[in-house]
Wavefront OBJ file of the C-alpha trace (Angstrom):
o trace
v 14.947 27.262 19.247
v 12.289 29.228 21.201
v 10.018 31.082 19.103
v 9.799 33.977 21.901
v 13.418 34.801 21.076
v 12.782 34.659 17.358
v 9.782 37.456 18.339
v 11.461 39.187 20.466
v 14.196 39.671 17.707
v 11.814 40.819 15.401
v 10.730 43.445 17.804
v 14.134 45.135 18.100
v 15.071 44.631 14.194
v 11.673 46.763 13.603
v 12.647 49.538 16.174
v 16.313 49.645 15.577
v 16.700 49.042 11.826
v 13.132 49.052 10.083
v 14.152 45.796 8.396
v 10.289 44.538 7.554
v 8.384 42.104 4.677
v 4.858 42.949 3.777
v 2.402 41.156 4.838
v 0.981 37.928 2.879
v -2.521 36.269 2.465
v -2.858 33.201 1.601
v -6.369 30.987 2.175
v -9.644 32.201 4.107
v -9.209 30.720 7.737
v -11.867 27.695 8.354
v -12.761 25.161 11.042
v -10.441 22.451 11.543
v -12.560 19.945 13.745
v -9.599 17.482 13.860
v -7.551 19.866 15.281
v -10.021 20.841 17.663
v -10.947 24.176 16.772
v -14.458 25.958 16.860
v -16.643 26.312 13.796
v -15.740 29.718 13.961
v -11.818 30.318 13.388
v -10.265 33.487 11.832
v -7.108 33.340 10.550
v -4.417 35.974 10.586
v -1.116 35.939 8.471
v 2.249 38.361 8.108
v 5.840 37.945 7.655
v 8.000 39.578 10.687
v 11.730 40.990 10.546
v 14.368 38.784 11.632
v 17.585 39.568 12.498
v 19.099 36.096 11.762
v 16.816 35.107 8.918
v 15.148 36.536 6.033
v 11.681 36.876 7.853
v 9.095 34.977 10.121
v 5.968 33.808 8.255
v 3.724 33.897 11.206
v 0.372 32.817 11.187
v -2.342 33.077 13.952
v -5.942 31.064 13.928
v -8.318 32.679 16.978
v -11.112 29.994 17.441
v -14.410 31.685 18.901
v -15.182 35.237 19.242
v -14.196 38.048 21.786
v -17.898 37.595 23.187
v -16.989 33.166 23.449
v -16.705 31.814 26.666
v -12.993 31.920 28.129
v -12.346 28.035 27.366
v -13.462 28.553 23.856
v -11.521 31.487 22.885
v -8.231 29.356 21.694
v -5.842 29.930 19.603
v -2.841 28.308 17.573
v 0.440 30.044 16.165
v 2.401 28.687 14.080
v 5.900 30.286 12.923
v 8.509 29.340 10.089
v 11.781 31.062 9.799
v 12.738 31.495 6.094
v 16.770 30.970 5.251
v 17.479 30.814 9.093
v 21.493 29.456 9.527
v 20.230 26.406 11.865
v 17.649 25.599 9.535
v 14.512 25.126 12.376
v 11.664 23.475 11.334
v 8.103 25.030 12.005
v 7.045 25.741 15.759
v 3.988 25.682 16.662
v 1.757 27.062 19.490
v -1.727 26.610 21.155
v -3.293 28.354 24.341
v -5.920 30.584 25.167
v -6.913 34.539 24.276
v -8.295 37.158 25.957
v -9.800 40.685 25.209
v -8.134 43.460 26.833
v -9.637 46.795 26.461
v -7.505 49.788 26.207
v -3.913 50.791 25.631
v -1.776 54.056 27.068
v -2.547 55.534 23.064
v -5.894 54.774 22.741
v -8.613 53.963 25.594
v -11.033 52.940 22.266
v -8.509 49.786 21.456
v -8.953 46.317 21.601
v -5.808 43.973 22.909
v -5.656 40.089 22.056
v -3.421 38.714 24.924
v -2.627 35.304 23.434
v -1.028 33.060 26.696
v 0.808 29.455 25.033
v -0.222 26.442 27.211
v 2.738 25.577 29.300
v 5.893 27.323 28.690
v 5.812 30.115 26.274
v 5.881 34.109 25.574
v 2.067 35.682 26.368
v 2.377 38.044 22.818
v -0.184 41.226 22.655
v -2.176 41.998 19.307
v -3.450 45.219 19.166
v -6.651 44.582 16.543
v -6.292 47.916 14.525
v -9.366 47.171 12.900
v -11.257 43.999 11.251
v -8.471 42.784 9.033
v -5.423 43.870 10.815
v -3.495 42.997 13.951
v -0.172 44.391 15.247
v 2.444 42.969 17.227
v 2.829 45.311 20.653
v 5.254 45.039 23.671
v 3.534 43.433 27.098
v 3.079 47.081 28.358
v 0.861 47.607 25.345
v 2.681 50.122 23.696
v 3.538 49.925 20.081
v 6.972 49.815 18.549
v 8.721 52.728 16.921
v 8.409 50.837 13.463
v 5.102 48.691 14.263
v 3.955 48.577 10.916
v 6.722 46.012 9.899
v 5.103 43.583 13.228
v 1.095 43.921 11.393
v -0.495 40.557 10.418
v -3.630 40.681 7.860
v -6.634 38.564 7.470
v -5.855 36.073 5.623
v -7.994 35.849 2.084
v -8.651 39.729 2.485
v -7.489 42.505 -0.045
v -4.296 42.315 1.671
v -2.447 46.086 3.272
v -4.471 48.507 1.035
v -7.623 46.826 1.926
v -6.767 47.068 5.690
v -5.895 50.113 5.218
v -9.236 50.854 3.372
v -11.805 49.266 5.920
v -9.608 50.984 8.978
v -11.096 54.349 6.885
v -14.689 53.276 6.863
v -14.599 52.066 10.233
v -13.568 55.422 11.463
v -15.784 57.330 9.443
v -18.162 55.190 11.069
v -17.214 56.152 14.691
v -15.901 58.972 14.649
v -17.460 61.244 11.678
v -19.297 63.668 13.796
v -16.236 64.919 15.477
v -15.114 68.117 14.535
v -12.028 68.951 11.983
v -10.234 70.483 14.919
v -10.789 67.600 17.090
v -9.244 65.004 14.528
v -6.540 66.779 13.796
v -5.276 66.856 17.219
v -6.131 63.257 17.584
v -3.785 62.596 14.818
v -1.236 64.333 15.967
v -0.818 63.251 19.500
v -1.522 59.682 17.801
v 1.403 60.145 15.487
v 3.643 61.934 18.448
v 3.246 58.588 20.950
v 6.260 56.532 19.268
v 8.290 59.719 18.558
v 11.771 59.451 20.354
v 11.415 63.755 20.952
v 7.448 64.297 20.399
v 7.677 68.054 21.545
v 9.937 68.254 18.231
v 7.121 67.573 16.074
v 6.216 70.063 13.072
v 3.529 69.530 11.199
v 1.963 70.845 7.612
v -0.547 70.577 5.174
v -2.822 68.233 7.558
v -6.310 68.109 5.998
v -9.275 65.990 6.677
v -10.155 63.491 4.350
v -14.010 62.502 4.137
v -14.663 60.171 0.658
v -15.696 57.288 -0.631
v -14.332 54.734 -1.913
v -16.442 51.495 -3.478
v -19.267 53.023 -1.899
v -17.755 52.611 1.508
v -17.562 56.137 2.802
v -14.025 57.003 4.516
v -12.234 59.312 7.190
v -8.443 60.204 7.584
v -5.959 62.724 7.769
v -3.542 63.539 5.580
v -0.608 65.812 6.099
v 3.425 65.835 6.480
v 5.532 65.332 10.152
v 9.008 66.607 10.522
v 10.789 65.467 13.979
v 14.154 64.684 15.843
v 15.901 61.311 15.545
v 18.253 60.174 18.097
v 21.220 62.284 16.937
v 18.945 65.405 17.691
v 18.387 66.395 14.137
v 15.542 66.766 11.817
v 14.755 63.776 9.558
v 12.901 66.266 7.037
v 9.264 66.149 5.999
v 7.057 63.192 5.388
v 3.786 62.559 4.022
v 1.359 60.748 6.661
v -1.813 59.166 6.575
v -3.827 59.307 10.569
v -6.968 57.430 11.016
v -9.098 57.868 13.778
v -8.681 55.646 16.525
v -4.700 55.471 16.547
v -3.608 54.125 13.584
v -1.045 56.006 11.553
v 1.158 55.359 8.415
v 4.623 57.547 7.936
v 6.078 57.261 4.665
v 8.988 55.116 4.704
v 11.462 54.800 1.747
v 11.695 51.048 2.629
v 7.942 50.028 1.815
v 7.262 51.216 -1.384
v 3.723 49.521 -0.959
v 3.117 51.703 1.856
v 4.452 55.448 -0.009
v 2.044 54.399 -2.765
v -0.912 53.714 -0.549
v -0.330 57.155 1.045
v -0.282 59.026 -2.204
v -3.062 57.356 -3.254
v -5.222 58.560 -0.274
v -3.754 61.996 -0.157
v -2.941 63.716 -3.389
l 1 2 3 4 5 6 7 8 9 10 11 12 13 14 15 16 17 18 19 20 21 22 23 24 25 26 27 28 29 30 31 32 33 34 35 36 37 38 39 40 41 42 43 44 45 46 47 48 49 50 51 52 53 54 55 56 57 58 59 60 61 62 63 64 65 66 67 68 69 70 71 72 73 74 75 76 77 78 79 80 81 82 83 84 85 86 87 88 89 90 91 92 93 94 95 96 97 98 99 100 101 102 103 104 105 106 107 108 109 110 111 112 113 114 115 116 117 118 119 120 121 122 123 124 125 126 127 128 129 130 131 132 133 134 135 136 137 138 139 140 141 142 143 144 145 146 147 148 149 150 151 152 153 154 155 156 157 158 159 160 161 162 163 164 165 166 167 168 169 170 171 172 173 174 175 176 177 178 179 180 181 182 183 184 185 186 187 188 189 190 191 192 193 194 195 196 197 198 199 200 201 202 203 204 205 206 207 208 209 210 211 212 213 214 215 216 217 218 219 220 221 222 223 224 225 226 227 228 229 230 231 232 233 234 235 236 237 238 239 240 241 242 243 244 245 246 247 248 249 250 251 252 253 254 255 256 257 258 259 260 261 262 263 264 265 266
């Protein structure tokens, strides 16, 4: 069993059915000398939809740094396949990563291109921010329901702490723009993945500037209406747009994330 079908899978159950588990931490990445890592590995860790299984605990160690010499940047992935019918053990991955700057949504973004020694998928990581990677197709777009494809740093504070240090670093880059500005930044951000974008409505957006454990944060808040594939309106939904790209759109599947949301904006 090739993991890059197993991935691929996940893709499609993510845009077509919005089947997704949240995202798990476990231990703080370290070194592995034996293994013949750096001293300087980070460690990323999710669970991906499956359509034959009930999820893919992924997990992603990047040895070096994006500033590392090419033959140090390394990597090793590692997938298990929980409650899948033929019952495959772990697989397990190592190669190389790059740093590819840019993406058609965002010229700002950061792309891990992770390429397996031998034979093997090249998978794209778009690094949201310091804690949070997401799964993106090889033309480095995101899929419709990308939030179910995010893996998290593993030992952090988990989604609502990646969520929470996306804020600060935006308030960090991008707090002198104007309220006009980021509101039109949020909603061409949260029009890229639509299947009609011109069919957007939007309401009640207002910019967010607070604090939060003395970390100060930016984001929009606000509600989306928009066509599904049928051609009719889904209704309303509260969203949460931070600067830079990233957005969350309430979704009655991921009660974790319809919390985090009202948290944030009411």
């Amino acid at each position: 069993m090739q993991i890059r079908t197993l991935l691929a899978s996940a893709a499609t159950v993510a845009v077509l059915a919005g089947c997704a588990s949240g995202g798990t931490q476990t231990q703080t990445g370290t070194a592995d000398s034996s293994a013949g890592m750096s001293s300087t590995t980070t460690t990323y860790e999710g669970t991906l939809p499956c359509r034959s299984c009930d999820g893919i605990d992924l997990t992603v160690d990047l040895s070096g740094t994006e500033s590392s010499p090419a033959a140090e940047r390394t990597f090793t992935l590692e997938a298990d396949y929980r409650n899948h019918p033929q019952n495959p053990g772990p697989e397990q991955y190592r190669g190389n990563w790059e740093v590819i700057s840019g993406t058609p949504y965002n010229a700002q973004a950061k792309v891990y291109e992770l390429t397996p020694d031998g034979e093997g998928q090249v998978y794209y990581f778009d690094k949201l921010n310091s804690t949070t990677l997401e799964l993106i197709d090889p033309q480095l777009r995101r899929f419709e329901n990308g939030k179910s494809l995010r893996l998290y740093l593993a030992g952090g504070q988990g989604f609502k702490g990646a969520i929470e240090s996306a804020m600060n670093e935006a308030y960090n880059s991008y707090s002198q723009e104007a309220d006009a500005t980021l509101i039109s930044q949020a909603q061409a951000s949260l029009k890229y993945n639509l299947k009609d974008p011109e069919s957007a409505q939007f309401r009640d957006m207002e910019i967010n500037r607070g604090q939060s454990d003395g970390k100060k944060q930016l984001y929009t808040c606000g509600e989306m209406n928009a066509k599904n594939s049928y051609g009719g309106y889904n209704g309303f939904k509260p969203f949460i747009a931070i600067p830079g790209g990233q957005v969350l759109i309430s979704d009655e599947d991921l009660p974790e994330l319809n919390e985090i949301i009202s948290d944030f904006c009411n």
